[in-house]
Structures are given as C-alpha cells and as structure tokens.
C-alpha positions as CSV (number, residue, x, y, z in Angstrom):
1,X,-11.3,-17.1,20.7
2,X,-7.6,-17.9,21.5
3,X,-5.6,-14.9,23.3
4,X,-4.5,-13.2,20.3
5,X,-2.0,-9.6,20.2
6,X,-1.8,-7.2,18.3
7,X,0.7,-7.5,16.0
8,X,4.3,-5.7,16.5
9,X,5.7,-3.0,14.2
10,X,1.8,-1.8,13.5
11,X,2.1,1.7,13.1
12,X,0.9,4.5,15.9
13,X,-2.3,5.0,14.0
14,X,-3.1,1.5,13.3
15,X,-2.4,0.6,16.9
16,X,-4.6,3.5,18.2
17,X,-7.7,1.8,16.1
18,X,-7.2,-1.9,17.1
19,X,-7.1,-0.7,20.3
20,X,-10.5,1.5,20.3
21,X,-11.7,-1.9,18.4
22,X,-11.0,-3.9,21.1
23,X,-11.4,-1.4,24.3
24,X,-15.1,-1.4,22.5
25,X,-15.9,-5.2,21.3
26,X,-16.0,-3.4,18.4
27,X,-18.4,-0.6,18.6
28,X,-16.1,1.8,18.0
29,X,-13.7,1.3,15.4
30,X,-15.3,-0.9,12.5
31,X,-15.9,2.7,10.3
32,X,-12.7,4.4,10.2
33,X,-12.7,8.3,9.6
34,X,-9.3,9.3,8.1
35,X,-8.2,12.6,6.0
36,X,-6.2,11.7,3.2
37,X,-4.3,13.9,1.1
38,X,-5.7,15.3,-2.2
39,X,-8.7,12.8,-1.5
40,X,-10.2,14.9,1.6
41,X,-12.1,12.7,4.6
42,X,-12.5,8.6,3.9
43,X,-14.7,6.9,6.0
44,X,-13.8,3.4,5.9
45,X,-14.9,0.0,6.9
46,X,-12.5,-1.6,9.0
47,X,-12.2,-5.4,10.4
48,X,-9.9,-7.4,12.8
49,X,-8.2,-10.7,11.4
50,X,-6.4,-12.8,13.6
51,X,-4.1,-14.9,11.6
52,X,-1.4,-17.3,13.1
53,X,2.3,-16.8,12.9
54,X,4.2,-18.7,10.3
55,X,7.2,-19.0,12.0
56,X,5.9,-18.3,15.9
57,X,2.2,-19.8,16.1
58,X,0.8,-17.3,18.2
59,X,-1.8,-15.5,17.0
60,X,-1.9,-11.7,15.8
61,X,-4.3,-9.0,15.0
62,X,-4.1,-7.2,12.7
63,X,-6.6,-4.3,11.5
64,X,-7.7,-3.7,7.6
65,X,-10.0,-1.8,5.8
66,X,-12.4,-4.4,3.9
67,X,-15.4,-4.6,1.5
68,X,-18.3,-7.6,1.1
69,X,-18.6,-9.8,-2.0
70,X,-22.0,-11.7,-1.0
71,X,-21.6,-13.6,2.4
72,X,-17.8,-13.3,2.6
73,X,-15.4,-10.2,3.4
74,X,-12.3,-9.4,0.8
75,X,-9.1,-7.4,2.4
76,X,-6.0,-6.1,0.1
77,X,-2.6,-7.3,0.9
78,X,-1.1,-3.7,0.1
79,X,1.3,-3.3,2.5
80,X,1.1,0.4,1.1
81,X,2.7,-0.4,-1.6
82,X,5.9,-1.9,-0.3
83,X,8.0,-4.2,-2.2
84,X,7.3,-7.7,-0.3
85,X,4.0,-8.8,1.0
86,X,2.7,-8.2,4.6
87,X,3.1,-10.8,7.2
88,X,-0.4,-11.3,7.7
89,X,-1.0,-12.2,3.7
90,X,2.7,-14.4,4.5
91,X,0.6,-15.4,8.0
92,X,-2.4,-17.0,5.6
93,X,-0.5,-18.6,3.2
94,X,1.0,-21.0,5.7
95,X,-2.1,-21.1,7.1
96,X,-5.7,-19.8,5.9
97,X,-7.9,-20.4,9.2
98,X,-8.8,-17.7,10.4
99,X,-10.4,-15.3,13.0
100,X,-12.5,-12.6,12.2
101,X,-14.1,-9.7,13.8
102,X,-16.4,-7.4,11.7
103,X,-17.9,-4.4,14.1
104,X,-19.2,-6.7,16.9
105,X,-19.9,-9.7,15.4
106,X,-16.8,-12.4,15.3
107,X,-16.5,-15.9,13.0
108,X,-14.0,-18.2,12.1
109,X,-12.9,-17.5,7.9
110,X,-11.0,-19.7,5.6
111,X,-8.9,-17.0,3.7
112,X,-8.1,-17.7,0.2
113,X,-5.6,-15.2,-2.8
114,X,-8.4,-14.5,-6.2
115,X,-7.0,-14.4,-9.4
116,X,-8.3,-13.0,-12.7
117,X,-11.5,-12.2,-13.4
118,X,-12.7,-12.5,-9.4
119,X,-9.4,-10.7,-8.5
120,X,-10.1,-7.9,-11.1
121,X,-13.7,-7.5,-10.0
122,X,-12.9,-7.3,-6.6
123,X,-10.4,-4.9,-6.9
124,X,-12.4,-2.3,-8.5
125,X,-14.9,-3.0,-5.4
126,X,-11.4,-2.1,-3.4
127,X,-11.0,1.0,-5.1
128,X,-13.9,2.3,-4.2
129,X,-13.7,2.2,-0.5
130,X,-9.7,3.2,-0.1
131,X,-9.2,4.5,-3.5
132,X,-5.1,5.5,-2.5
133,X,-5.0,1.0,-3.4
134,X,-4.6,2.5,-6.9
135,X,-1.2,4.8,-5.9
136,X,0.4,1.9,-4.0
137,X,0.0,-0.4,-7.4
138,X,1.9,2.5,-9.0
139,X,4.3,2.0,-5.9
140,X,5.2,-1.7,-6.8
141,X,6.5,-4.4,-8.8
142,X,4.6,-7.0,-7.5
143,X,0.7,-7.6,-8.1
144,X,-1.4,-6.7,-5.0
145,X,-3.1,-10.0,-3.6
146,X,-7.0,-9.6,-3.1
147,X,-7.6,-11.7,-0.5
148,X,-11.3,-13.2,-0.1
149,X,-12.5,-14.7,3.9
150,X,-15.1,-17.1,3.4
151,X,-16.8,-17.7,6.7
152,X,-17.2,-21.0,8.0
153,X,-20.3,-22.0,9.5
C-alpha cells in the first residue's frame, strides 16, 4: 500500500484509535469499546479506509465503524449528523478505489453510494451496530449515504 496519513481535523478520539490500529497492524483497534450516553457501552466494529484526496491526491485514513452485507463491507457517511457530507464520502465520489483495512487483513475496494431498497436494508443493518446513526438523521437535512466497498479480487 501507498504511504497514506491520517487524515487532519480527525478528532482526539478518533486519532487515538487509528493510531492503536496502526501501532498494531490492526490487532488492536478493529472492535471499538465506547460508552455512549443513554445507550451505556457499544462495542463496535471498526475499519481503516484509505481514500484519495479530491483536491490533493495523497491519500488519507480515515477510521469508521462498519457492518458486512455478504463479501463486501458497508460504512455510513454520517459526519454525526452535520449539514454537508464528510470528505472521505466527497474523497470517493471523485474517486471510488480504494484501500481497506479490516482487523489485520488489507484489500483494495471499489466504493459505491446504495439507494432504495439496498440503502434502506442496509441501514437498519447500521442501526444495529451504532444505533446513535438514527439521532444524527434527526440532526440533518440531507439523507445519510450508505456506502457499500466491494472488494476487488
């Protein structure tokens, strides 16, 4: 894989996994224990996708809870609810090759947006691994993407 970086502006906690994520070649870090507020402690799955700037090529990583749909991995573009779209779902719709690291185990995806009835189905799947997905709709005017890496072989 390319040298990739973190990407800037992550917040402390989300810099904190990546790095045990990394530090670990991902031993450490793919399930994510985190307390959340009226919902008690979450443990999540979490990936690494390495997207490539839109505007500066080089690549980024950035770390997201996730959940399966057969042989691929889906992430939500939730931004926690915030009114525009992150720059990794921005990063993928310039350009949908991408990198992939799930636990220890690292592939080359081809990321692509759902829409109705997959997008639907896969965001109930969402809800039940991060169910606070539900409060940043509420949050929003725009629809959340649901965002489905195929892995290419």
């Amino acid at each position: 894989m390319s040298e990739a970086k973190l990407a800037p502006n992550l917040p402390d906690w989300m810099l904190e996994h990546a790095n045990r994520y990394l530090s670990s070649g991902g031993a450490d870090g793919h399930m994510y224990k985190v307390n959340v507020p009226e919902r008690g402690e979450l443990t999540v799955p979490a990936l690494l996708l390495t997207t490539t700037g839109r505007k500066s090529g080089d690549k980024y990583i950035f770390p997201l809870f996730y959940g399966t749909d057969g042989g691929s991995y889906f992430i939500v573009a939730s931004k926690g609810g915030a009114p525009e779209h992150p720059g990794w779902y921005r990063n993928i719709l310039a350009n949908p090759n991408i990198e992939v690291q799930v636990g220890t185990k690292k592939m080359n995806a081809r990321a692509r947006t759902t829409a109705g009835e997959e997008r639907s189905r896969l965001w109930k799947k969402a809800l039940e691994f991060w169910p606070p997905y539900a409060d940043y709709q509420l949050k929003t005017e725009r629809e959340i993407p649901v965002v489905v890496l195929d892995p290419v072989h």
